[in-house]
C-alpha positions in Angstrom: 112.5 159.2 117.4 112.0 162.1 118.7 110.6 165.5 117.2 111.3 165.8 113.4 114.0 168.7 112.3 112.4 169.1 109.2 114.9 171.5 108.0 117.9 169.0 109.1 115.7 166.0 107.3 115.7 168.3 104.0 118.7 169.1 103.7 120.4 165.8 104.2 118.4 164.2 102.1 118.4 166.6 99.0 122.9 166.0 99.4 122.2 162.6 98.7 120.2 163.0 95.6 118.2 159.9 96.1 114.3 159.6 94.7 111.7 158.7 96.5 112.6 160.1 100.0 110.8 163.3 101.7 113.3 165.8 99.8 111.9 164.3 96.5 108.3 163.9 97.7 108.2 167.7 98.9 110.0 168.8 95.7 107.5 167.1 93.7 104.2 167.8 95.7 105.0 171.8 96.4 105.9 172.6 92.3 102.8 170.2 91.2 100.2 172.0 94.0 101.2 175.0 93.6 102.0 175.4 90.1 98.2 173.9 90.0 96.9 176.7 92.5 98.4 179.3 90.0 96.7 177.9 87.1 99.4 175.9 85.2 97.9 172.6 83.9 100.7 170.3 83.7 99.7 167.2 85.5 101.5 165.5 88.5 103.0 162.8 86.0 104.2 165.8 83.8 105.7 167.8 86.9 107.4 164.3 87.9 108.9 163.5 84.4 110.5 167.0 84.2 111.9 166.7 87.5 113.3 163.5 86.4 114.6 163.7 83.1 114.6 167.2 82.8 112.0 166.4 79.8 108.4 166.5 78.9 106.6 163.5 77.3 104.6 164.7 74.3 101.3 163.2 74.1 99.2 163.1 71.3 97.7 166.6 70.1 99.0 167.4 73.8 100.2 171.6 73.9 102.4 172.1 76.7 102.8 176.3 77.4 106.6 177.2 77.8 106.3 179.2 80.4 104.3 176.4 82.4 107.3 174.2 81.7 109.8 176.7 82.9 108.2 177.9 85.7 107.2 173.9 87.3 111.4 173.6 86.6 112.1 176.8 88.1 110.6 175.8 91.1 112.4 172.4 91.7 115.1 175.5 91.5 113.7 177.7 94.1 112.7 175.1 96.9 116.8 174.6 96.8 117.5 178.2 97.0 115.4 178.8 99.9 116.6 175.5 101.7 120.4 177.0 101.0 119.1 180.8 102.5 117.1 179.4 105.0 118.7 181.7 107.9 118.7 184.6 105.4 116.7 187.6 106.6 113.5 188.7 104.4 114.2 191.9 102.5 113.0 193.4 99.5 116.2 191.7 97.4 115.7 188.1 98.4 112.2 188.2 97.4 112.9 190.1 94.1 115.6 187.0 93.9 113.2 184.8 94.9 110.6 186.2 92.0 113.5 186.0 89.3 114.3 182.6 89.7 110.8 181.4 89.6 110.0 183.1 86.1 113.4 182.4 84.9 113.5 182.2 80.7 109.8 182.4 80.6 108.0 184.9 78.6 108.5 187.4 81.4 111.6 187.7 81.4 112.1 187.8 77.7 109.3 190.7 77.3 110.3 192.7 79.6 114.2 192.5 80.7 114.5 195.8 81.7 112.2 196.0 84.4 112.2 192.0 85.1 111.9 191.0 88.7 110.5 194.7 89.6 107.7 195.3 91.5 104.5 196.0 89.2 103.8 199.4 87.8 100.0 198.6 87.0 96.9 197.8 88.6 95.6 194.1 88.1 92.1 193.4 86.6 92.0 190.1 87.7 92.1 190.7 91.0 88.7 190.2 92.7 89.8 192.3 95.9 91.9 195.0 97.1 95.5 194.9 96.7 98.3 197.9 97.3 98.5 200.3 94.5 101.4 200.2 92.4 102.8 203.6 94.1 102.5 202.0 97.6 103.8 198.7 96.8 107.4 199.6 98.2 105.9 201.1 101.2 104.2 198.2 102.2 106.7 195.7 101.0 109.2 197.8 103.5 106.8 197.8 106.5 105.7 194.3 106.5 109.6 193.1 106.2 110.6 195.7 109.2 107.4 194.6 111.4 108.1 190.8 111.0 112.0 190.8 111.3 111.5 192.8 114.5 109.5 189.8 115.9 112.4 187.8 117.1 109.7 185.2 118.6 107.9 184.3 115.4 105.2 181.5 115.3 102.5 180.2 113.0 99.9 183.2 113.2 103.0 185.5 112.6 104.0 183.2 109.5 100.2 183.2 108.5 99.7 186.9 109.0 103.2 187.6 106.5 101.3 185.4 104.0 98.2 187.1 104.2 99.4 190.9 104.2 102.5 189.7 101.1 99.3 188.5 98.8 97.0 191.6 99.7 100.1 193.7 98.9 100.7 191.4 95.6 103.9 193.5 94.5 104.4 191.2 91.4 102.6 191.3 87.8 102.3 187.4 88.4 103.0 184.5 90.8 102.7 186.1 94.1 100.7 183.4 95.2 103.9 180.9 94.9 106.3 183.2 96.4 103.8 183.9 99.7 103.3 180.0 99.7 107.2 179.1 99.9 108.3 182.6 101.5 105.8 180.6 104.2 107.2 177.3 103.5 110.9 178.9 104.4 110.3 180.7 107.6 108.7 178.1 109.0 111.6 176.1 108.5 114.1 179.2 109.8 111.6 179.4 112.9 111.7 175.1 113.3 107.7 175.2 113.3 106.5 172.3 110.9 106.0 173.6 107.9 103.1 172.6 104.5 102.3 172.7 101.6 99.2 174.0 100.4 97.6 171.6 98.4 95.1 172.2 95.3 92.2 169.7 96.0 91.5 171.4 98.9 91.9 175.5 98.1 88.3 176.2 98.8 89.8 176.0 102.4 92.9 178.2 101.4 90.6 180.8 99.7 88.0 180.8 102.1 90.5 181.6 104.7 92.5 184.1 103.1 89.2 185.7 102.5 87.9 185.8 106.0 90.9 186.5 107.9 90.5 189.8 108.7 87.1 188.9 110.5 88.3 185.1 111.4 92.0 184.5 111.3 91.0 180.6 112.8 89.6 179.8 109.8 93.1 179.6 107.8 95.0 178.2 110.7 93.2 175.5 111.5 93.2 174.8 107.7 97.1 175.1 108.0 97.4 173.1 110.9 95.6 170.4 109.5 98.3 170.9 106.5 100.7 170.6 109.2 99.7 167.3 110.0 99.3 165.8 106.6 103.2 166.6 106.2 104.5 165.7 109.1 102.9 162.0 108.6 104.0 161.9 104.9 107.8 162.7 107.2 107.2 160.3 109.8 108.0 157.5 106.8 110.8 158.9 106.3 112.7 159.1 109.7 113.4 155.5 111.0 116.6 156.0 110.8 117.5 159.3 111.9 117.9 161.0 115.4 117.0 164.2 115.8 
């Protein structure tokens, strides 16, 4: 066997709608780790159920939030859409697209269906460090799009820095941390580097290297290199039979 096509392995084997093969294992792993990085507290058993039976087991004096629901389902939705775009350009409209799908019939979109899927108009309290105001968020959308598309030799630090500049621009009200971590996941893919998934028992290492990259970008990559590995071995059981 020679070097995995991850891309290729995907997309053949989320056609033949099998479980338990790498399609199904990265659907379930990237909506539970990242759903768990943005703070929604379904469990990997509950993100697995809804994936497949498109239900939730109630357990007793168990609350599940809606919008967690929706937005764990949504995902399952959005990996697809981005495996189906993969060759599809960043621009402002496929990651408005990407944002809409993602918060799909939650609360979001309910409250606020007139501006739904825009780019935020307010500042964020939460936010523990500095982020584009809302009047720049455009702007710097616009620029980071132009200056990576005109990189027509793109490679993991390039990948990395788009992550890093889309979450210090944070252009949504919510979830810009799972966009930037499959808007990652996808040009990887469209560039054939390896890609990963960023996993919640070990985000000290994700925040501490988002943190220092301006000073120390080696700090995140080797974190996302390790990531790299992890996932190609959780791959390599997958691809006895195929020839890339």
């Amino acid at each position: 066997m020679g070097e995995i096509n991850f891309f290729t392995l995907l997309q053949e084997q989320k056609s033949n709608k099998c479980r338990n093969n790498f399609y199904y294992i990265s659907q379930l792993e990237f909506a539970y780790n990242s759903s768990k990085l943005a703070g929604i507290s379904l469990s990997d058993t509950d993100v697995r159920t809804i994936y497949d039976e498109n239900a939730i087991i109630s357990e007793s004096n168990k609350l599940y939030n809606l919008n967690d629901i929706f937005e764990v389902y949504n995902h399952f939705i959005l990996f697809d859409y981005i495996l189906d775009n993969i060759n599809m350009p960043l621009s402002e409209d496929f990651i408005k697209k990407m944002y809409k799908i993602l918060k799909k019939n939650t609360q979001e979109e309910i409250n606020f269906s007139n501006t739904f899927g825009e780019y935020r108009k307010q500042k964020l309290e939460y936010v523990n460090y500095d982020i584009s105001s809302p009047k720049n968020i455009e702007k710097d959308i616009n620029n980071l799009i132009e200056n990576y598309e005109s990189n027509e030799n793109r490679n993991l630090n390039d990948i990395i820095d788009l992550h890093y500049k889309f979450e210090t621009i944070h252009p949504f009200a919510d979830a810009n941390g799972r966009i930037g971590r499959i808007l990652m996941f996808k040009e990887a893919l469209r560039s054939d580097i390896t890609p990963f998934i960023v996993l919640d028992d070990s985000k000290l290492d994700y925040y501490r290297g988002l943190k220092a990259y301006k000073e120390d970008r080696r700090i995140i990559t080797a974190y996302f290199c390790k990531l790299q590995e992890i996932y190609e071995s959780v791959a390599a059981k997958f691809t006895s039979s195929y020839d890339f």
